[in-house]
N, C-alpha and C positions, 0 to 999 in steps of 0.2 A: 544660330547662336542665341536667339532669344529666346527660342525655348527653351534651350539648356537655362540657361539662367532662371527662366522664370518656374522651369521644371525643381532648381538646385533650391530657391526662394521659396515655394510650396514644400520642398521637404525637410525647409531647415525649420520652416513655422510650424510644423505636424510634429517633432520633433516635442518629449515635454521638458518642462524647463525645470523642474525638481529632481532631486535626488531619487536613487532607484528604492523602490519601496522593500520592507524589510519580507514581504512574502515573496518576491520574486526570486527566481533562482539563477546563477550563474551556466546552469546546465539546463539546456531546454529539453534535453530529452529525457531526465532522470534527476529527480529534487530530493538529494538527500533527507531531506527537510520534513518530506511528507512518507519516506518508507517505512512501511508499516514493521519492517524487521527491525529496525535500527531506532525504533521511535526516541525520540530524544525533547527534552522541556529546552528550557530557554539557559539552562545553566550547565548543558551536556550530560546530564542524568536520563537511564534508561526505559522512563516511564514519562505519561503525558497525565496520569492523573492524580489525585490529592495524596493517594499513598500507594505506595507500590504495590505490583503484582507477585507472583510467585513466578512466570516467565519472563518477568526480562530480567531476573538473573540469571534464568540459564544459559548452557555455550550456546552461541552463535556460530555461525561462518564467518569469517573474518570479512568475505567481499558475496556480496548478492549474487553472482556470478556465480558460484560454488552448487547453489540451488536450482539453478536450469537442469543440469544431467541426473537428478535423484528422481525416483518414482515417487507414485501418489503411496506407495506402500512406504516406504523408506521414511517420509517425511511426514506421515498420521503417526509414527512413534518419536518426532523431536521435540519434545513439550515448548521451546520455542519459537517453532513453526506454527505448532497447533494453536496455540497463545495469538500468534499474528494474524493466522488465519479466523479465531473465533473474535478478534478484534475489529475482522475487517465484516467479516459477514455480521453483527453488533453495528455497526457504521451502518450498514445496507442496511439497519432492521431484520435481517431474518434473524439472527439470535438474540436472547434476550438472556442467557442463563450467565454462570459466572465465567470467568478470564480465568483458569487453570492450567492449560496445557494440556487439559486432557482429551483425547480425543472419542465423547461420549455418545450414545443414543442422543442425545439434543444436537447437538454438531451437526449428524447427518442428516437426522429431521429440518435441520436447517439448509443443508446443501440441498436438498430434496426439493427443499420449496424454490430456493433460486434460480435450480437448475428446471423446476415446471415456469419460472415468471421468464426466463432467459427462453424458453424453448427448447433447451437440450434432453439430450436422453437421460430420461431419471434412472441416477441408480445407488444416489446418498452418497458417493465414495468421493475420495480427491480425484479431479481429472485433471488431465490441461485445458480442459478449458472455464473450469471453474477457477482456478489459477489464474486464467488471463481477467476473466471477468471479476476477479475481487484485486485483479493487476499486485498479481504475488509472483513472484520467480519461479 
């Protein structure tokens, strides 16, 4: 019985005593917050930077789910796939060029190189597993 107690005592001190901070998510396996498809500012607007892009007006999927069963072919022609995608790999530092949607010679010259720092088979294209590694659907 004393250790339950002194077990319950230890986890209610570890415990923190402040409100839950505003980066934390209610969802631990999926933070709306940080997806790169859905990027959203502080006031629910489609973009994170000082002026918008020309991808995140375009359509979207309505749920991230929608994006798991498409191919690497299907989704290098969704200009706000490609947007998300040349966003994220931009994030990683391999691309530096502009946020279009387009899916250019620089794009793949960029997956090329992620995919030699990753260890994968180079071959510039969307894979699944460049998908996992920039954690895209």
């Amino acid at each position: 019985m004393k250790r339950v107690l002194i077990l319950l005592f230890a986890s209610v001190c570890l415990l923190p005593l402040g409100g839950k901070a505003e980066s934390d998510s209610p969802f631990f396996f999926y933070n709306p917050y940080t997806d790169p498809l859905a990027a959203r500012d502080d006031y629910g607007l489609l973009h994170q930077s000082p002026r918008p892009r020309r991808p995140d007006f375009d359509h979207r999927a309505p749920f991230r789910f929608n994006y798991y069963f498409e191919s690497g072919v299907d989704l290098v022609s969704d200009p706000a796939y490609v947007g998300a995608l040349q966003d994220a790999l931009e994030r990683q530092g391999y691309y530096c060029g502009p946020i279009n949607g387009v899916f250019s010679p620089e794009v793949s010259a960029a997956i090329t190189r992620m995919q030699k720092n990753y260890s994968q088979r180079v071959t510039g294209t969307l894979t699944l597993a460049v998908r996992r590694g920039l954690h895209l659907p």
